[in-house]
C-alpha positions as CSV (number, residue, x, y, z in Angstrom):
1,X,76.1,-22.2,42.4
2,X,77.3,-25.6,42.2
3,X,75.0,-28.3,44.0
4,X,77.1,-32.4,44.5
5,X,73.8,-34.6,45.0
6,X,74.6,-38.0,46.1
7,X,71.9,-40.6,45.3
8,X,72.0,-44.7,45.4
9,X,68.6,-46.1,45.9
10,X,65.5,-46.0,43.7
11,X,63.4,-43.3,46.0
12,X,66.1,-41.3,46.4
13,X,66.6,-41.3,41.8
14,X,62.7,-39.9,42.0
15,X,63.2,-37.7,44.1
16,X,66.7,-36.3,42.7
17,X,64.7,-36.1,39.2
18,X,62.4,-33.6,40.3
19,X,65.1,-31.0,42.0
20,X,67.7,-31.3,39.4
21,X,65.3,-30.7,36.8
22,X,64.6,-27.5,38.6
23,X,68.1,-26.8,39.6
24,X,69.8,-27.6,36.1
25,X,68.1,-24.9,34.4
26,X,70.4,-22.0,36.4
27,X,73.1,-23.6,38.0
28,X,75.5,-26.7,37.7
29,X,74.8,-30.0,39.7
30,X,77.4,-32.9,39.6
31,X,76.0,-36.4,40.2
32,X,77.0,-39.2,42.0
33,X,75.8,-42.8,42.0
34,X,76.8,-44.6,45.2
35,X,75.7,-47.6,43.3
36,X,73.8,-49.1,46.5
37,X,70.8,-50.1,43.8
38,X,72.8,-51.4,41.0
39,X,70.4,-53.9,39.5
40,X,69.3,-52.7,36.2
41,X,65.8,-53.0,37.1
42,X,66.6,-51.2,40.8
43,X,68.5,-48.4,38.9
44,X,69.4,-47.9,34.8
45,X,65.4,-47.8,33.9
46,X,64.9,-45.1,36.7
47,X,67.6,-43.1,35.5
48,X,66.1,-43.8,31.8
49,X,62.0,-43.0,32.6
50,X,62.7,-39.7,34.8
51,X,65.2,-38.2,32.3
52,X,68.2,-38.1,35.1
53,X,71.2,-37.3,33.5
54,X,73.8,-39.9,33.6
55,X,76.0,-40.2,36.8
56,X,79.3,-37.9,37.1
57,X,80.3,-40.3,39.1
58,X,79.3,-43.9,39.8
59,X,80.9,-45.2,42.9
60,X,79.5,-48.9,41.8
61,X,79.3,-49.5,45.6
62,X,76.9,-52.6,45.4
63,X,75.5,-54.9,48.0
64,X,77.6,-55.6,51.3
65,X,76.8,-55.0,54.8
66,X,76.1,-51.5,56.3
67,X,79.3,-50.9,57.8
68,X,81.3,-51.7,54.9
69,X,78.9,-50.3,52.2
70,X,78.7,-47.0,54.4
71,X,82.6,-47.0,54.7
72,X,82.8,-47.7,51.1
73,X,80.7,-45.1,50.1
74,X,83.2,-42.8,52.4
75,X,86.2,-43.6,51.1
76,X,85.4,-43.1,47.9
77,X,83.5,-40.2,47.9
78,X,85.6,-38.3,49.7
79,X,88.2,-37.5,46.7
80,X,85.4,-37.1,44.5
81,X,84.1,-33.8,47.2
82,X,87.5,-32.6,47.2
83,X,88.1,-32.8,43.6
84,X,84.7,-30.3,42.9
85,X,84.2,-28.3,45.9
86,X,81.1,-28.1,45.9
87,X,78.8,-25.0,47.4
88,X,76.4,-27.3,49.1
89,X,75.6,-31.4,49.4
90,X,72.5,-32.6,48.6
91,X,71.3,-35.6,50.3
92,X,67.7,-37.2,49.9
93,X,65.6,-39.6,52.4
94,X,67.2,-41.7,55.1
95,X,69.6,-44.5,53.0
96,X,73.4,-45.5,53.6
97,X,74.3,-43.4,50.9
98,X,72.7,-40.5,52.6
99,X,74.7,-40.9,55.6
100,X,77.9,-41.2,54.1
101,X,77.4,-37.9,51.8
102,X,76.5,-36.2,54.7
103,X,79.3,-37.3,56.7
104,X,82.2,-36.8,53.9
105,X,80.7,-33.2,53.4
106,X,80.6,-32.4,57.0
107,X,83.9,-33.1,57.7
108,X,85.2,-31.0,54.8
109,X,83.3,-28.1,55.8
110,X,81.0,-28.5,52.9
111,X,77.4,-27.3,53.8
112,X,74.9,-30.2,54.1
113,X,71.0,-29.7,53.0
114,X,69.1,-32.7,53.5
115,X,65.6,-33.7,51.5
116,X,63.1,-34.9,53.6
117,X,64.4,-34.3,57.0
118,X,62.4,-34.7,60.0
119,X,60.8,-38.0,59.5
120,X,61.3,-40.0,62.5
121,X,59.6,-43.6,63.1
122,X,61.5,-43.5,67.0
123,X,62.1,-47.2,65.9
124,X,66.0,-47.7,66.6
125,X,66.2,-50.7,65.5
126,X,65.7,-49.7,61.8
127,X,68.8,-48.9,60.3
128,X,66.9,-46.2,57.9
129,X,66.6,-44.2,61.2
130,X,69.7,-44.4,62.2
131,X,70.9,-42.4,58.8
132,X,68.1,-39.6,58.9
133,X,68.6,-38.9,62.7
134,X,72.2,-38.3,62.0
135,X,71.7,-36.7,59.0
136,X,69.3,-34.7,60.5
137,X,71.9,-33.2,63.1
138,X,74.9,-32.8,60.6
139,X,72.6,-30.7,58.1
140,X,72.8,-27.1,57.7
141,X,69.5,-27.2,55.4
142,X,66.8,-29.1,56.5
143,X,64.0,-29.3,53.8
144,X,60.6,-30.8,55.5
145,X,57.6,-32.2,53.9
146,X,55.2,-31.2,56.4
147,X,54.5,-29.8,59.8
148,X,55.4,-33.1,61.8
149,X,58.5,-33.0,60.9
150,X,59.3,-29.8,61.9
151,X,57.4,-30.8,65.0
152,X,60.1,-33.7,65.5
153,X,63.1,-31.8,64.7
154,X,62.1,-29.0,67.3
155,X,62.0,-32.2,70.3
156,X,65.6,-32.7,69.3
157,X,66.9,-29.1,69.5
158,X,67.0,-28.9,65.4
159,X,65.5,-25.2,64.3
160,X,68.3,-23.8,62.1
161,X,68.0,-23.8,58.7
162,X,64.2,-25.6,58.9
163,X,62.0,-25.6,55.8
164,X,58.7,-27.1,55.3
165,X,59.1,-26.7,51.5
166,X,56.5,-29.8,50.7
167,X,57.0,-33.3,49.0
168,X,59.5,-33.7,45.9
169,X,58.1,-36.9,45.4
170,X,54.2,-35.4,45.0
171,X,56.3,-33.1,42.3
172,X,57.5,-36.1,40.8
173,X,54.1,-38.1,41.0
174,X,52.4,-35.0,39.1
175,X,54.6,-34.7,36.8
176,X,55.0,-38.1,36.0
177,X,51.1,-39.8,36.1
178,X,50.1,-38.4,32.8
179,X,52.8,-40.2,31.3
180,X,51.9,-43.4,32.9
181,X,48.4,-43.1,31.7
182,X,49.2,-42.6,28.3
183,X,52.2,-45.3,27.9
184,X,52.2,-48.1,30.4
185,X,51.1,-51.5,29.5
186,X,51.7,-53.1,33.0
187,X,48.3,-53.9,33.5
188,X,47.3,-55.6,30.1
189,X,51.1,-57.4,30.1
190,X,50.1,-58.9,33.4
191,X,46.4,-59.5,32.7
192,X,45.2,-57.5,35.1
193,X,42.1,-55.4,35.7
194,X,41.8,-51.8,37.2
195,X,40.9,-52.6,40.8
196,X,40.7,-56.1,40.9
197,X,43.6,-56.6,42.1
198,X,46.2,-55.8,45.6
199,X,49.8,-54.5,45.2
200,X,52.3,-56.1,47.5
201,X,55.7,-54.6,48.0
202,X,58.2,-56.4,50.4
203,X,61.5,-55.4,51.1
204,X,62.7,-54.1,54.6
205,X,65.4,-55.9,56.3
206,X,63.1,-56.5,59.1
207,X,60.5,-58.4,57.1
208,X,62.6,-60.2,54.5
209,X,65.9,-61.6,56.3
210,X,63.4,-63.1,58.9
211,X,62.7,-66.3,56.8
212,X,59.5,-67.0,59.2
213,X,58.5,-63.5,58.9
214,X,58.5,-63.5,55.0
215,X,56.6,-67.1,55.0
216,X,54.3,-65.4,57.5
217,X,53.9,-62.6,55.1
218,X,53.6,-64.8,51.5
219,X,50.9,-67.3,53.2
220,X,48.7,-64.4,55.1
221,X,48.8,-62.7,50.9
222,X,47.7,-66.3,50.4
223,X,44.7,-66.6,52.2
224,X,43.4,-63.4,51.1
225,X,41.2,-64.5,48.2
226,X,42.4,-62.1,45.8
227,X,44.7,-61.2,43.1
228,X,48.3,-60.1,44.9
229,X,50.8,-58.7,42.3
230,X,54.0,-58.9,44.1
231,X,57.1,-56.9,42.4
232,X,60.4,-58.4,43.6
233,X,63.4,-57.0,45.2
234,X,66.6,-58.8,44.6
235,X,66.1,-58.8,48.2
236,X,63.3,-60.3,49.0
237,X,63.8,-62.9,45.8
238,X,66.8,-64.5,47.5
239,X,65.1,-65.1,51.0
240,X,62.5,-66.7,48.9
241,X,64.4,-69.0,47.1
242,X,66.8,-69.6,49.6
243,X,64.4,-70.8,52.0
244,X,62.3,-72.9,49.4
245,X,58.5,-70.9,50.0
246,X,56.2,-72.0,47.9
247,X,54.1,-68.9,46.5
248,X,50.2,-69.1,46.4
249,X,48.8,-69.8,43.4
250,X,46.9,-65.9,43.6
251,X,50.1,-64.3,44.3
252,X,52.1,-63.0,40.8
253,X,55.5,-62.6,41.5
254,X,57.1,-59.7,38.8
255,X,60.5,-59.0,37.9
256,X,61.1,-54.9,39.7
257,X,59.1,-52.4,37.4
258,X,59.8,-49.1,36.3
259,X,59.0,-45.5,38.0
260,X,56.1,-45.5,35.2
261,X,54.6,-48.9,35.6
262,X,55.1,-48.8,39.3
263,X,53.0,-45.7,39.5
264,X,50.1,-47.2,37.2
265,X,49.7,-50.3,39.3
266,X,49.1,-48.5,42.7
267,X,47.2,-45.6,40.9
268,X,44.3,-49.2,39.7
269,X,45.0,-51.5,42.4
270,X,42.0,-51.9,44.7
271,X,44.3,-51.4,47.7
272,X,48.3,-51.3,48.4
273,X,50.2,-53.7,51.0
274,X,53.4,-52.4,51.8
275,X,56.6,-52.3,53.7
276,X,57.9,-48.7,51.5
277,X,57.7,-45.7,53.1
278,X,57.4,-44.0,49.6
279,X,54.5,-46.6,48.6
280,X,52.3,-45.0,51.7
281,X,53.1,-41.6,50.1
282,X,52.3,-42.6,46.2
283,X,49.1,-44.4,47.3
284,X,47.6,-41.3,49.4
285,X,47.8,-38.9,46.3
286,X,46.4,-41.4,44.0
287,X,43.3,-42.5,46.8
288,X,44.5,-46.1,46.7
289,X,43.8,-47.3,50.5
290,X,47.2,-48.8,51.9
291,X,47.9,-51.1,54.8
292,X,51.2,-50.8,56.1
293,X,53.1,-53.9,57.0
294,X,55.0,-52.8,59.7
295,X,54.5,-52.1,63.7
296,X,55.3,-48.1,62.9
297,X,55.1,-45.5,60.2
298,X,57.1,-42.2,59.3
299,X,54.2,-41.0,57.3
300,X,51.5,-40.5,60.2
301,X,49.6,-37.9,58.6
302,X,48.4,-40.9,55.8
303,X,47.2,-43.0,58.8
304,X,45.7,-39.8,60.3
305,X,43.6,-38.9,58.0
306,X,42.6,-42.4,57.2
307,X,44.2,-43.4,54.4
308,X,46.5,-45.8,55.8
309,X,46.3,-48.2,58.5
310,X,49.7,-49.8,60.1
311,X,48.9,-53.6,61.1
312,X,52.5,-55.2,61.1
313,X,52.3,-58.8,59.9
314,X,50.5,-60.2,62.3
315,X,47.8,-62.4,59.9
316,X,44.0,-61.3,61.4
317,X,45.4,-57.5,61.3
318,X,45.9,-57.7,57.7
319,X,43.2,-59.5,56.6
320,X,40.8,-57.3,59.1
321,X,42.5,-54.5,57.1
322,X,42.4,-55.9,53.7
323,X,38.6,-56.9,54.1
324,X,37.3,-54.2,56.4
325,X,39.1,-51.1,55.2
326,X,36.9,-47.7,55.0
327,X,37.5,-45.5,52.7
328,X,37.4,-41.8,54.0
329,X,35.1,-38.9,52.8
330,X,38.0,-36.5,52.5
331,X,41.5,-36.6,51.6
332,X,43.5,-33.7,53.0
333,X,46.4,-31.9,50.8
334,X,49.0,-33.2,53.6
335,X,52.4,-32.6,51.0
336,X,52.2,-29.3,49.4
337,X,51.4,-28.3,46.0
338,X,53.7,-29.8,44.1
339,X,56.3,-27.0,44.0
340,X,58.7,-28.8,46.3
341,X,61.9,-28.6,44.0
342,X,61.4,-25.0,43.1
343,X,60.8,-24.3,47.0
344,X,64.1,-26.3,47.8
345,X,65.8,-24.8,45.0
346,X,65.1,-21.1,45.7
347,X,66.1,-21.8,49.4
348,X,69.6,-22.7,48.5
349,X,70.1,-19.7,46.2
350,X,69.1,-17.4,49.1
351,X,71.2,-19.2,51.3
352,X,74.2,-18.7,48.7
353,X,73.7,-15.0,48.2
């Protein structure tokens, strides 16, 4: 079997780690690199920590606006599909590059199977919905984390080819959390201290290329009377310098960490503020509390079991949340087992046969 995985984004590189470990060791996968992240810090070191073989391809994309960085992405991929006629195309999460991979395969009669499907925010106006709806409906595998999105698929008329197979990411969080014990040196590097401190990550559209929005954001992490550690996205660095904020004198702004750093800071920080759909996931199986800084989340069961509260950026939301947050008794398995990739994996063989 011979699987074309298109990935561009750092979630989508963690996620792509765990099933091509899986699916390398009987069959042939051929990589390609959109090159939507193509920072070093947003890319190479992910590629380096979770032992992703290099790119067959690297379309070298880069930053540009989503119709031209989808169309891009089209154009160049679709040569690339016709060249290694692929058995199926394997697509992950909800980004541009998602969308286009799905979209070249389709229309070569290429069978789609698409990682995380299901997961709907019904918020229109984010661009990351756009891409997994249509996904969604052009996929003739749909591999679900958990019984919502099965649930959501089913409103739409989507039942074909539906898997709840789990969470690639918990198999990549499992995998990976020993190692981050054992080697990272974030915390000392930074002078920090295991839960005396918040981790901040900013970097939706919505929140950072809204100048008053992000200076609403930075002075609300301001005001709340603790440590904030802050990794940058390119993003979110240019609105801020840009626009001239000043940064609080409690708020440390890093350069992008690595998978393995990244994972160590949310596994000690006292509590998670975030914008990431993937942050919500990673803080749940590690029992950091998390407030989500936007109006809607995709990962309801975290915010139904009470793990995660969704508080947008208005100021006395987040501080009620930061200050006031309860930590739950329980802590439901909501993601599977951690077998996610072997699930996914198995499914595609059977589907081959």
């Amino acid at each position: 079997m011979k699987i074309l995985t298109v990935v561009g984004a750092r979630p989508q590189f963690v996620k792509a780690a765990a099933v091509s470990r899986v699916l390398r060791e009987n069959h042939t996968e051929v990589l390609v690199h959109t090159g939507q992240h193509y920072d070093e810090r947003m890319s190479e070191v992910f590629f380096r920590e979770l032992g992703i073989p290099e790119p067959d391809y690297n379309l070298e994309v880069g930053s540009a606006g989503h119709s031209v960085q989808t169309g891009e992405m089209l154009i160049r991929m679709e040569p690339i599909f016709e060249k290694e006629k692929p058995d199926w195309v394997l697509v992950y999460g909800d980004t541009n590059s998602t969308l286009a991979g799905a979209l070249v395969a389709v229309k070569l009669h290429i069978p789609v199977a698409h990682v995380e499907a299901g997961l709907r925010s019904f918020n229109r106006e984010m661009p990351e919905e756009i891409n997994r709806v249509l996904t969604d409906h052009v996929s003739d595998m749909l591999f679900c984390p958990a019984q919502k999105a099965v649930d959501n698929l089913k409103l739409e008329g989507v039942t074909s080819g539906v898997h709840i197979v789990g969470d690639v990411m918990y198999d990549a969080v499992l995998r990976h959390s020993e190692a981050a014990e054992k080697h990272s040196s974030v915390l000392s590097t930074l002078g920090l201290e295991s839960k005396k401190y918040l981790l901040a990550t900013v970097h939706r559209a919505s929140n950072v290329d809204d100048t008053q929005k992000l200076l609403h954001i930075l002075e609300t992490f301001a005001m709340l009377g603790e440590t904030v550690v802050l990794p940058v996205h390119p993003r979110t660095r240019k609105a801020i310098h840009l626009s001239g904020i000043s940064i609080g004198e409690n708020i440390k702004l890093v350069e992008p960490v690595g998978y393995i750093d990244m994972l160590w800071l949310e596994k000690n920080a006292r509590m998670i503020l975030t914008d990431s759909g993937g942050v919500q996931k990673e803080a749940y199986w590690f029992a950091t509390p998390c407030v989500t800084l936007r109006e809607e989340t995709e990962w309801v069961e975290t915010v139904q079991s009470g793990w995660n509260v969704v508080v947008g950026v208005e100021r006395e939301r987040i501080m009620r949340a930061v200050h006031e947050f309860s930590i739950p008794s329980t802590r439901p398995n909501l993601f599977g087992d951690g077998d996610a990739s072997q699930k996914i994996v198995s499914l595609l063989e059977s589907a081959h046969k």
